[in-house]
LOFIRO-369297 format. One record per residue (C-alpha): z, y, x. Coordinates in steps of 0.001 Angstrom, whole numbers. Each point is the difference from the previous one (the first is absolute). Example, Ala and Ser with C-alpha at 12.3 -4.5 7.8 and 13.67 -1.06 7.14 Angstrom:
+---------+---------+---------+
!       w !       v !       u !
+---------+---------+---------+
!    7800 !   -4500 !   12300 !
!    -660 !    3440 !    1370 !
+---------+---------+---------+
//
This chain:
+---------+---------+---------+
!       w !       v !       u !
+---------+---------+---------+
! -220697 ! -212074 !  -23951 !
!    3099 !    -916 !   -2362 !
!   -1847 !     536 !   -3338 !
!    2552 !     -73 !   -3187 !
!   -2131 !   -1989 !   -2536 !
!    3221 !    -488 !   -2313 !
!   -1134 !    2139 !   -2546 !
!   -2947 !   -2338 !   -1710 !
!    2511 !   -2445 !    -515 !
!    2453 !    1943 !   -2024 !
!   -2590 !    1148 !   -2273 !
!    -656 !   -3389 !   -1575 !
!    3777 !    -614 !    -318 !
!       6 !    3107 !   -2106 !
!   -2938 !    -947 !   -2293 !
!    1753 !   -3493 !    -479 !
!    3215 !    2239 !   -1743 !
!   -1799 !    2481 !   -1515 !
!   -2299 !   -2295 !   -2117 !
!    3123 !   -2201 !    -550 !
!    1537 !    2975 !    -768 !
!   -2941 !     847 !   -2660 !
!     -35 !   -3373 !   -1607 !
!    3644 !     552 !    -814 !
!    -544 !    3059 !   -1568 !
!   -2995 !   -1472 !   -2553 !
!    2033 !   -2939 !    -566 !
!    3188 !    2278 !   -1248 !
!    2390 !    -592 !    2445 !
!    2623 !    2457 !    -267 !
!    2875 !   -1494 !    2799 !
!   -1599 !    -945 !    2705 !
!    1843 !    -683 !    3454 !
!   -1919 !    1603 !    2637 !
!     953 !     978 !    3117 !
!     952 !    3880 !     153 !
!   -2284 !     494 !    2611 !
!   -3447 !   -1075 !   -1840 !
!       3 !    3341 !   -2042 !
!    -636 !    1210 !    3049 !
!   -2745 !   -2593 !    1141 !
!   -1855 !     887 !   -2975 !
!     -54 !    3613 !     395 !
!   -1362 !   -1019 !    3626 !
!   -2772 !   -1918 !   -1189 !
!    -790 !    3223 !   -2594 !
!     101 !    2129 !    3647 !
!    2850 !    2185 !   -2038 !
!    2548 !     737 !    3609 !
!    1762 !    2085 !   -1769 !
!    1256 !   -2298 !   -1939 !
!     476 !   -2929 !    1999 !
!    1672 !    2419 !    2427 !
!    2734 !     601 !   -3053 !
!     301 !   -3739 !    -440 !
!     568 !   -1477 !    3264 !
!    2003 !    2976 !    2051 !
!    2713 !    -585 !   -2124 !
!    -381 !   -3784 !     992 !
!    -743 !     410 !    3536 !
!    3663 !    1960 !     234 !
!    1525 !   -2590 !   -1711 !
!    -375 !   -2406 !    2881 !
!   -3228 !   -2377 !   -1924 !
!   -2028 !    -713 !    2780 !
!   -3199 !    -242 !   -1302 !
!     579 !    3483 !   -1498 !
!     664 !    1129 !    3085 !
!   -3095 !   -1321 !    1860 !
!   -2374 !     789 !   -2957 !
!    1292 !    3950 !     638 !
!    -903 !    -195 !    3510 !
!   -3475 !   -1033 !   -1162 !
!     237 !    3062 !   -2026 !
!     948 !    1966 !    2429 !
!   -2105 !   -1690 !    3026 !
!   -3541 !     651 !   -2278 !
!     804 !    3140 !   -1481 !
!    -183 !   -1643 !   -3562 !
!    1575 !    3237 !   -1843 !
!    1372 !    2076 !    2885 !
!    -905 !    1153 !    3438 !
!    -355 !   -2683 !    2383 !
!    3257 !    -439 !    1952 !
!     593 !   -2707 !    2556 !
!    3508 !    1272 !     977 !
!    1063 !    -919 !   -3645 !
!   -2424 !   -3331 !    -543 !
!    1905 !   -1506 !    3190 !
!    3368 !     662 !   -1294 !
!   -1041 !   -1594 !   -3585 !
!   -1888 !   -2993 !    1729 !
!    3337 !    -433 !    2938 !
!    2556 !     -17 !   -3434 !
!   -1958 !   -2915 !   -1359 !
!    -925 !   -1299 !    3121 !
!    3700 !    -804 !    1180 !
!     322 !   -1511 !   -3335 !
!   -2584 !   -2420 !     639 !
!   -3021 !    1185 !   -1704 !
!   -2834 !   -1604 !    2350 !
!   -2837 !    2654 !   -1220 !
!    2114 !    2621 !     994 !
!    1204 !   -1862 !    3236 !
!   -3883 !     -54 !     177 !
!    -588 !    3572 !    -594 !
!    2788 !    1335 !    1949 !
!   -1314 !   -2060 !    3203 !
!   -3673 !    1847 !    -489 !
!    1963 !    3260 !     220 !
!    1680 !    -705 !    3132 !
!   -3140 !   -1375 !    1147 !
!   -2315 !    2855 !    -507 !
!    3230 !    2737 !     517 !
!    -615 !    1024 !   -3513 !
!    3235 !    1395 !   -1989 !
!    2050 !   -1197 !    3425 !
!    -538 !    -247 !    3621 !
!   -2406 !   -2302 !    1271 !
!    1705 !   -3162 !    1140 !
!   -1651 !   -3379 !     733 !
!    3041 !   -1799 !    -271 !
!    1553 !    1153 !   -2677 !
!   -3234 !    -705 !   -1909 !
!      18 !   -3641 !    1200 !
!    3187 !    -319 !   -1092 !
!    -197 !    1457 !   -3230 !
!   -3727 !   -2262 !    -137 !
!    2369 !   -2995 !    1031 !
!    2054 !    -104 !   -2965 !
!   -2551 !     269 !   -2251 !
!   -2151 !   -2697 !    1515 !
!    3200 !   -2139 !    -255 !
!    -153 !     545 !   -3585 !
!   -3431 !   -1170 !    -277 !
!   -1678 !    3384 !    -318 !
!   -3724 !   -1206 !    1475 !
!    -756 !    4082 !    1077 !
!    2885 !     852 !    1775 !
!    -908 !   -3538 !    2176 !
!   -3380 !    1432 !     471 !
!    1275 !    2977 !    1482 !
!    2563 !   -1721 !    2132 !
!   -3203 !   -2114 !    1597 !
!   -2249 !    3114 !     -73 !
!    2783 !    1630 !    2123 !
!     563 !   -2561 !    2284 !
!   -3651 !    -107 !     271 !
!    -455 !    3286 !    1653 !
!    2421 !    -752 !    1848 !
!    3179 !    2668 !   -2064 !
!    2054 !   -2299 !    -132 !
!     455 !   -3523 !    1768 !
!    -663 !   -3016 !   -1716 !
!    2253 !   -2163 !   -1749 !
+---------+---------+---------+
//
């Protein structure tokens, strides 16, 4: 039940800016405007956590959102540090209340399956709700799968 399939996904974003990254570099351009936080997407796709970790903590306490959720991934898979749910959910609920629909997502797994948080239905069909409302086709999955079994009622 509630499978997280968000991963796959990311990993094409990050071969789109590393091989526009790449061409830039053979073509000679020395000022390019990226965005601070594709260093770090690049060390991802090279599977290097340390150094992603470096690059988007500093982010993530900054307030940028998508730092912020892409550290709960870090922390929710392990990707260069123990596992810890406790810390992924805080990460995830910081971006999350900003508006970040993959964390909204992610969050509302955790309350679903009690992972990182107490298990609570309706908090994650609420937290499923707002993503959905966004457009985010998962987190409406999980809303039907939970109404479904009959977790939540249906809206």
């Amino acid at each position: 039940m509630l499978t997280d399939s968000s991963a796959p996904n990311k990993i094409n974003r990050y071969k789109v800016i590393a091989a526009i990254l790449a061409v830039a570099a053979l073509i000679g351009f020395r000022a390019i405007a990226i965005d601070p936080h594709d260093k770090g997407d690049v060390a991802y796709l090279a599977e290097n956590y340390t150094e992603v970790y470096k690059v988007w903590k500093p982010l993530a306490e900054k307030g940028y959102a998508r730092g912020q959720y892409d550290v709960g991934l870090l922390y929710a898979n392990g990707y260069g540090m123990p596992q810890d749910n406790v810390t992924a959910a805080y990460w995830y609920r910081k971006s999350a209340e900003q508006g970040n629909s993959d964390a909204q997502r992610n969050l509302g797994l955790m309350y679903a399956k009690g992972e990182g948080v107490g298990k609570n239905y309706g908090r994650a069909s609420e937290w499923f709700k707002k993503a959905a409302e966004q457009g985010n086709a998962e987190a409406q999955k999980y809303l039907d799968e939970m109404a479904e079994k009959g977790l939540i009622s249906a809206t």
